[in-house]
N, C-alpha and C positions, 0 to 999 in steps of 0.2 A: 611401855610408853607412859610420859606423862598423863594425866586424869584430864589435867588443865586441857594440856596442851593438846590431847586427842579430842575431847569432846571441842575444841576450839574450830579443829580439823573438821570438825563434825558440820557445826552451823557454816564453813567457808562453802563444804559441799554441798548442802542443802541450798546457799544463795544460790550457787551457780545456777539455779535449776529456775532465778525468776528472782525480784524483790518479794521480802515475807515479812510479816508484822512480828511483835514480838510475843504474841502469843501464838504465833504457829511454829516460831524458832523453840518456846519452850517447851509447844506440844513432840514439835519433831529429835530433842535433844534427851528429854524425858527427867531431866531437869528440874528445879527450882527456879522460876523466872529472876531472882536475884541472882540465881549462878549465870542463867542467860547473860541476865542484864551487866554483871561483871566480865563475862567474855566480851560482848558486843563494843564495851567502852574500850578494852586494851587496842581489839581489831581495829576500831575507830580510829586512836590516837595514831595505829601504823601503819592506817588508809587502808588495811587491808579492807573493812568495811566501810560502807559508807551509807547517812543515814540518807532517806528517799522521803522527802514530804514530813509529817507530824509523826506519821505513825508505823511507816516501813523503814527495811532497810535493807541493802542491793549491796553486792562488790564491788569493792572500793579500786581508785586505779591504781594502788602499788601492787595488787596482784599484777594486773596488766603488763604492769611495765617490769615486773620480773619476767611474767612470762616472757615479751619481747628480749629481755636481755638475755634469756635463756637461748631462745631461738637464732639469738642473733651471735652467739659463741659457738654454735653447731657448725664444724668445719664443712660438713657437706653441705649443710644448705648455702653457706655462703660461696664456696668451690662452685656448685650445681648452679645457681642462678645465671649465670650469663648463658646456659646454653639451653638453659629449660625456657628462659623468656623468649627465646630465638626461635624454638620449638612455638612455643605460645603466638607468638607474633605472623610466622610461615602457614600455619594453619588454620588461624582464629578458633583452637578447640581448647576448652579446658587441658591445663594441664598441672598433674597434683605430683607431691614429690613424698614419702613414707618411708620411715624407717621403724624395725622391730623391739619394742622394749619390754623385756618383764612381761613377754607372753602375749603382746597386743602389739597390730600395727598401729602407729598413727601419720596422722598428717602432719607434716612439717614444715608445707608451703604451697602454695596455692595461685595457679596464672587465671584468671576469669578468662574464659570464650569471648569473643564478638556478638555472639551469637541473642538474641532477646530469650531465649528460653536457657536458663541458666540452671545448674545443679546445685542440690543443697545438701552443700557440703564446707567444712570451714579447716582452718588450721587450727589441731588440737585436738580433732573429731577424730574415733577411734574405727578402723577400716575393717568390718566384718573379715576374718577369716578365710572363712569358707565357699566363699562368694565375688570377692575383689580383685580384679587383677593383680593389683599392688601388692596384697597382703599372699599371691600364691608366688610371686619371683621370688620376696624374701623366704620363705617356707621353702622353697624349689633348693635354695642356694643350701641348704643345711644335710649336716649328715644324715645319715638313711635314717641314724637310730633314734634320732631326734626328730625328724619328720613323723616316723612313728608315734614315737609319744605322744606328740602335740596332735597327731590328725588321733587320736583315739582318745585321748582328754577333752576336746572342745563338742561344743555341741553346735548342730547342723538345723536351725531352722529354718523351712521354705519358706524363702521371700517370694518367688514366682514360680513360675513353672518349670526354669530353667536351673532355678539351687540344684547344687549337690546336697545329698545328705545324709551320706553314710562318709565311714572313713576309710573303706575300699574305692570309694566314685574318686574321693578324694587322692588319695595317693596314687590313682593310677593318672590321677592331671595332674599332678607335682612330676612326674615323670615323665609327663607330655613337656609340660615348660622347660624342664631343665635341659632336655634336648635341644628345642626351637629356639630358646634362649630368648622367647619374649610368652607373655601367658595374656589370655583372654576373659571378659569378661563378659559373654553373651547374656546379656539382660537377668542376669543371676541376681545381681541384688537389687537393681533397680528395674521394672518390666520397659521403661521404656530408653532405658542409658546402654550404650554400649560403649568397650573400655578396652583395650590395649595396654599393657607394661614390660618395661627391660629391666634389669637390674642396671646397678653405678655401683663399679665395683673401686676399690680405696686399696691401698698399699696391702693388704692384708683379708681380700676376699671383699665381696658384696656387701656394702655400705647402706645403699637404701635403692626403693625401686621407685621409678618415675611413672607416669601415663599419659593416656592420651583419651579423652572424655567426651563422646558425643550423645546429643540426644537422636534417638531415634529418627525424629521429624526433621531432621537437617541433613543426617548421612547413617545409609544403613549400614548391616557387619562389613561388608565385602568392600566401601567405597574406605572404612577406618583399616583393614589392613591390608589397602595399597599402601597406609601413610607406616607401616612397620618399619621399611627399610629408611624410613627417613628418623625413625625412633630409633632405631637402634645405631646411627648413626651420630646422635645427638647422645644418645649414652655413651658411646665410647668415647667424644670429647669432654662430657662433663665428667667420665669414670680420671681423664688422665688430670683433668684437673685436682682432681679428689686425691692423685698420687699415686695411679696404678699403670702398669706401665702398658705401651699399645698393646692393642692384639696383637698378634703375629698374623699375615697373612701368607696364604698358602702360596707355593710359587710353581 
């Protein structure tokens, strides 16, 4: 990789994390402040940066608006939207839509609750593992020898009382989900959110997983998987939107 162009890489990931002055971009880059200060000016002129006040500088909106343009060429997300807002709208419950890339789930769209007590969570935000509803349908959907690898490569820290954190706990709920054909998220990563997911499956197997996000203080486990058969029902329209054909139903 270019020197320029990776250490460039360098200070766009450091803003992410906040606006920084230009001595803590040099501190963090490890740098000469004149190399800083010639990164900072290219960024500048092509918005990727952008300066904040005398003496900071924040990201600029051309990231932004790549991002969005990214997002907004994702056939699933744009396929999935009419049925996940539908979902959104019949329940008033969060609902997040995730797909698998280069070993991490993320988020690739986001309905907000009704609800005053809301979760903090965005589109872009990378979905633990080991602990997400979301991130165990995609896992679920994968070959055995693959699931293996990946549960015995990542690491398993306890968020509550209720993580997994071994990669037998693990694999034997990847084998629970791919049965039930929806996976759960009892208060594993967040102590007080619980979470339901289906997969959306595409012309060519499972595309991304959907959910369904409540806080605890509004509906406990039991009252979020009455609303399953309505998830899963809402995935099988937005799967054929996505170009998979129905299910078969049994006769």
């Amino acid at each position: 990789m270019s020197q320029s162009l990776d250490r460039g890489l360098a200070l766009v990931e450091e803003l992410a994390g906040g606006r920084k002055t230009l001595d803590e971009l040099t501190d963090a880059a490890g740098v000469h402040k004149s190399t800083v200060l010639r990164l900072l000016r290219t960024l500048e002129a092509r918005r990727f940066v952008q300066r904040d006040g005398v003496h900071h500088y924040r990201l600029g909106t051309a990231l932004f608006a790549l991002a969005q343009r990214s997002l907004d060429d994702r056939d699933v997300r744009r396929s999935a939207e009419p049925a996940l807002r539908e979902l959104n709208a019949r329940t008033g419950h969060t609902v997040h839509l995730a797909s698998y890339e280069d070993g991490e789930v993320v988020y690739i769209d986001k309905f907000e609750s009704r609800h005053a007590v809301r979760m903090y969570s965005r589109i872009g935000k990378r979905a633990p593992l080991h602990c997400t509803a979301v991130a165990k349908v995609l896992l679920a959907a994968m070959p055995a020898p693959k699931r293996w690898a990946i549960a015995h490569a990542m690491e398993y820290p306890k968020l509550t009382e209720n993580t997994i954190t071994t990669p037998e706990e693990y694999l034997a709920e990847l084998d629970r989900v791919a049965e039930r054909g929806f996976a759960v998220d009892d208060a594993e990563h967040e102590d007080f959110i619980h979470c339901v997911a289906a997969p959306i499956r595409g012309q060519h197997g499972v595309v991304a997983a959907a959910s369904l996000s409540v806080p605890e203080v509004i509906a406990d486990l039991d009252t979020l998987l009455g609303l399953v058969p309505d998830l899963l029902a809402t995935m099988e329209k937005a799967s054929i939107e996505c170009g998979a054909a129905p299910a078969r139903k049994d006769v």
